[in-house]
N, C-alpha and C positions, 0 to 999 in steps of 0.2 A: 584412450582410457584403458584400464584396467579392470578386471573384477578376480578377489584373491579371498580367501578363508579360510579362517582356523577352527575348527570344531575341538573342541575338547573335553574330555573324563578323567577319572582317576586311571583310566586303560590306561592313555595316551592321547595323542592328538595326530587329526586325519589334516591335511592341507591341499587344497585345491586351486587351480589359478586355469584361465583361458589362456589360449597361443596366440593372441593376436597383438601386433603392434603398430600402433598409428600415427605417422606421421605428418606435423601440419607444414604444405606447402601453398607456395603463390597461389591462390586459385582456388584452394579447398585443403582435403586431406588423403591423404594414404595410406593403406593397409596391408599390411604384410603377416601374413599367416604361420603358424607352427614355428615361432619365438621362445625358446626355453624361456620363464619367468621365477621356476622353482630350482634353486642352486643347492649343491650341497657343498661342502668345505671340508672334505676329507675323510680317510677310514675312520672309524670310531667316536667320529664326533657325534651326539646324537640331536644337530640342529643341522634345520636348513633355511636359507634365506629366500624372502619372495622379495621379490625386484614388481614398484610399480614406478609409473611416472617417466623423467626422464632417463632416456638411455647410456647416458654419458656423464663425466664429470671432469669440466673443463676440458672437454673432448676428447677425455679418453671412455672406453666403454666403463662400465660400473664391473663387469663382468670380469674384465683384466685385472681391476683395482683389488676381486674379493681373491680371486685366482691367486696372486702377489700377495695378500694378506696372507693367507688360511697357509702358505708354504711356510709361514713364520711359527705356524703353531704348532709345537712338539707332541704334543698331548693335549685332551683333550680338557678344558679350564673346568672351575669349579662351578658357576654360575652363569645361566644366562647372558646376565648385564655383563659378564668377564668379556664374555667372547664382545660385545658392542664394544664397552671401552676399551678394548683390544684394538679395536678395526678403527677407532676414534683417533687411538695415540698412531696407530702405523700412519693413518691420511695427514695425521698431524706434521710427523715426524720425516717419511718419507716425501722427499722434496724435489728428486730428480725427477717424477713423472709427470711434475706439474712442470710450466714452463712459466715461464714472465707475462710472455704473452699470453697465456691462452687465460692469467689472472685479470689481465689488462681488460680481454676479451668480456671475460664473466662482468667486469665492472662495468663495461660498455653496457652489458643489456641490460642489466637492474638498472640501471641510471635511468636507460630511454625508457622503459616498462613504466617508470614513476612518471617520467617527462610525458608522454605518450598518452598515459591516462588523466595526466590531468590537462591538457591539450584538447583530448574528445573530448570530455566534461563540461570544457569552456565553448565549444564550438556548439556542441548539442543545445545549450542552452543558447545560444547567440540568434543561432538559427531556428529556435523553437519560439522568441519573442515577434508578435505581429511586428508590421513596418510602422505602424503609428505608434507604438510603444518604444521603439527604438532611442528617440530625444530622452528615455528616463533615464536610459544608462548605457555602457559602452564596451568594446571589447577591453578594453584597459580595466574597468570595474571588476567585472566578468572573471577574468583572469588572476588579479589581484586575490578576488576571493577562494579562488578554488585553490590556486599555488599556497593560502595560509591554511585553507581546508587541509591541503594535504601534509602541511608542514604539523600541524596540530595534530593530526592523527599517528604521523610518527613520531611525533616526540612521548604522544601516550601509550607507544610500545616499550615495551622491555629489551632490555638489551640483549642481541645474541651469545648463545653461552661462551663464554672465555674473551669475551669482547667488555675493556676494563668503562670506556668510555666510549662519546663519539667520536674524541677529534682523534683516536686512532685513525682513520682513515683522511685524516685533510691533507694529510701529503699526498697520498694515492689520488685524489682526484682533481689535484693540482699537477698530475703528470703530465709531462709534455705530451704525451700521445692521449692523453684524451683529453686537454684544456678547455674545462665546465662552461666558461664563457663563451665561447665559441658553439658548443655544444648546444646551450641554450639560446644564443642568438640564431641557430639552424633550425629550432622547432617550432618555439615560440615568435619568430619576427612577422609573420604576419595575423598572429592572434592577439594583438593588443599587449605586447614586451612595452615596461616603460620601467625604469630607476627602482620602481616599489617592489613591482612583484618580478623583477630580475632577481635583487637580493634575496626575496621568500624563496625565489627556485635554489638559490647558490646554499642558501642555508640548510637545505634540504637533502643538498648533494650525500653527506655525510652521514646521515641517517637512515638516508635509504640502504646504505653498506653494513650501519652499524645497528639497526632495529629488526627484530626478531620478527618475519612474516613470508608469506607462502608465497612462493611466483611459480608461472604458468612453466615453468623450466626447470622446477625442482624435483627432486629423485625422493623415493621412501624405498627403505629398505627395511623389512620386518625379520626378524631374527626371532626363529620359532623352534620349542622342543625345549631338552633339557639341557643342565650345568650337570659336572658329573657328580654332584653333591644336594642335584636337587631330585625330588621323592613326583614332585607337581609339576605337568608343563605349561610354559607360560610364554609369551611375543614380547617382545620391545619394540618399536618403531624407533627408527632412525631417518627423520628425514634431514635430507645435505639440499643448501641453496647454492654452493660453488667452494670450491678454496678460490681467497685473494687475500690480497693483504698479508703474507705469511701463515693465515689462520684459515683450518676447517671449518667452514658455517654448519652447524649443523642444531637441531633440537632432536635429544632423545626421550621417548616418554617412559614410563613409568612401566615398571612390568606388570604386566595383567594374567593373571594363571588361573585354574584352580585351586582349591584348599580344603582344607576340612570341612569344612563352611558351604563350602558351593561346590557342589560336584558337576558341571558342567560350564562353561564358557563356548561363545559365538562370536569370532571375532572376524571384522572384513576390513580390507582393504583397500584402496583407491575404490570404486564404483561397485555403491552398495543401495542405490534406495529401493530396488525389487527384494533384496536380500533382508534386509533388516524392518521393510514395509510387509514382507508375509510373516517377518517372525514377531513383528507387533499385532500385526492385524491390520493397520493402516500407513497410507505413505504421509510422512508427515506433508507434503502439498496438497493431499486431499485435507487432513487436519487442518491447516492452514485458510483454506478456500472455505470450508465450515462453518468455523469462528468468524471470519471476517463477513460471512452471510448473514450469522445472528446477530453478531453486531449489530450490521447493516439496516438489517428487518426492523430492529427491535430501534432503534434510535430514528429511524423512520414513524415510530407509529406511536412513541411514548416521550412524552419531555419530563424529566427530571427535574423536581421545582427545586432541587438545591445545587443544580446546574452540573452534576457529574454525569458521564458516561456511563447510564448505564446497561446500554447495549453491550459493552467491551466488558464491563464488568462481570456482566450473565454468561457471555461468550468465553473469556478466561474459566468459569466455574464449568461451562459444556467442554471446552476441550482438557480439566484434569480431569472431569469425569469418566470422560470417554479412555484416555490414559490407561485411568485407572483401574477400568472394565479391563480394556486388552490385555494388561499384565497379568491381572488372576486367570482371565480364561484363556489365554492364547499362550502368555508368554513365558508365564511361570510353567504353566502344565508342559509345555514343551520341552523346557529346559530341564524338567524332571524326567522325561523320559529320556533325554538326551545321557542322563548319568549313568543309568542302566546299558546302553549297548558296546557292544563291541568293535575292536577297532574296523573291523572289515564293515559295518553298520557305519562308524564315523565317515568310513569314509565314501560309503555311499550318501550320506547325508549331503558332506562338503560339495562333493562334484555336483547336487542336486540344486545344489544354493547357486552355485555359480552360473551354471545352466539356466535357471530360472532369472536370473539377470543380465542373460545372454541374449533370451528368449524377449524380456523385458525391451533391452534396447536395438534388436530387428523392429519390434513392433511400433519404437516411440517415432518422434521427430527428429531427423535430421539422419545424418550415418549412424551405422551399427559399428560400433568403438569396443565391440565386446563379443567373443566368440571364440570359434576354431575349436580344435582339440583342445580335450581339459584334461592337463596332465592333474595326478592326484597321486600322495604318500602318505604315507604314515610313520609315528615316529611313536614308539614304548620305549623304557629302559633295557628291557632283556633284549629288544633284536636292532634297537638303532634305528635307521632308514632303512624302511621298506618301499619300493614303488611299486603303486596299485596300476600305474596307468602312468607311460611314459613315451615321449617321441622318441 
């Protein structure tokens, strides 16, 4: 994991990210320290990009791909969102980097990701029914259900952008090198494969290529600072699930700035819940564990004679209250102080965020996915990039 931040004011904007990068292998995971994660992209451009997630795309690094972009740029663009849909059309456009293979490759894993999850799903539940309960149903049942579960949930996704339909991709996964049939008689043949829920998996194939959603092997790329025509700084995300199929996958979001309006923004990236849980006042899991306590309590000790919930109901009204509390006293007064200081201020701030979520996951369960040196910049119109703190 990652932890990355944008602090911003009418100054400018501070950007902070840890050096660490983790790799998941056989057996567990590994970590490798003092990983540049904050890019810039030339003299005078006044953006730079934070890289989280994965490190590659279709197995080239991400870091070659902006390198080969940002040489294309004569000057520096007008607006934020230029420079993205910049970098959009070059991955579009430019086709020699990518190879057949390594598209073949990308389709390989979304497929098994889909196949794989819904495989555990079937198995967990198989093996989670007592032995006397077994005569009610079967791994065929089992399976059936979950290959339509999962067929159902991507059909109620949207389509990735520039992706017109699904059966763009039914030639692709009718490729000889990766023939679905086969594919799915390799996962599925000893968890209960029968005619029904063969077809729900084959049906699925296509969807899974052509519906808009996040896999454990996706990249974000946040593109932060200013367009040379804009007054306010602001990030876009960009996150890419592979090129295949001829086409970029990717979702960019909305640009989120400053204004007149709001002289402040806090913005994180990939692993944020120490970060946005001190600038609320609570992590939303403890929120979470709260609600579901009064609930609890309260439907324990009262019966409703018009037969609703209303434990759940009291517990919704405790947690907008609580909400509501932290934003006037934590979150709003924060964000008003945050308008007032200075860049060298932002960007003690940033570094402080990221730290304390650093700080956060040594302390939690499992590996610490977050640390090392925290490189930190700053970005105003009159000086461009400045680094506070660089490897």
């Amino acid at each position: 994991m990652t932890s990355q931040v944008a602090v911003a004011n009418h100054s400018g904007v501070a950007v902070a990210s840890d050096t660490v990068t983790t790799s998941y292998v056989e057996g567990g995971t590994k970590t490798i320290g003092n990983s540049h994660k904050i890019w810039e992209i030339g003299t005078g451009h006044r953006v730079l990009v934070l890289h989280s997630g994965a490190v590659t795309q279709n197995g080239v690094t991400l870091k070659l791909l902006l390198n080969e972009w940002s040489t294309t740029l004569s000057k520096p663009l007008d607006t934020l969102e230029d420079y993205v849909d910049s970098y959009i059309t070059w991955m579009n456009r430019e086709r020699n980097i990518h190879t057949q293979e390594s598209e073949l490759n990308r389709v390989q894993y979304l497929l098994n990701d889909h196949y794989y999850e819904v495989k555990k799903r079937s198995e967990d539940l198989w093996y989670s029914i007592p032995l006397e309960e077994e005569q009610f149903t079967s791994r065929e049942i089992i399976l059936t259900d979950f290959a339509q579960k999962g067929l159902d949930y991507l059909e109620n996704l949207p389509l990735n952008t520039g992706v017109r339909d699904d059966e763009e991709f039914v030639e692709l996964i009718n490729h000889e090198k990766i023939d679905i049939e086969e594919k799915i008689n390799y996962i599925f043949s000893d968890v209960g494969l029968n005619d029904e829920n063969r077809a729900i998996l084959v049906n699925s194939a296509a969807l899974v290529l052509s519906r808009a959603q996040q896999f454990p092997m996706s990249s974000t790329l946040a593109f932060v600072g200013f367009g040379n025509q804009e007054y306010f700084a602001g990030n876009i995300r960009l996150k890419s699930t592979g090129f295949y199929g001829g086409k970029f996958i990717y979702d960019k979001s909305e640009r989120y700035s400053v204004h007149p309006e709001a002289g402040s923004t806090i913005s994180a990236f990939a692993q944020d819940e120490a970060i946005f849980g001190f600038i609320r006042g609570i992590r939303w899991e403890v929120m979470n564990h709260i609600v579901d306590t009064v609930a609890e309590k309260i439907n324990d000790s009262i019966t409703n004679p018009d037969g609703e919930n209303l434990g759940e109901e009291i517990a919704e009204q405790v947690r907008e209250s609580v909400k509501d509390f932290c934003y006037r006293r934590l979150t709003s007064p924060m964000l008003n102080s945050i308008e007032g200081l200075d860049l060298g201020h932002l960007a003690n701030l940033a570094e402080s965020l990221v730290g304390m979520e650093a700080t956060s996951a040594f302390g939690g369960d499992g590996p610490a996915t977050v640390g090392g040196y925290i490189e930190v910049a700053t970005i105003d119109r009159q000086h461009g990039v400045v680094w506070v703190k660089a490897l």
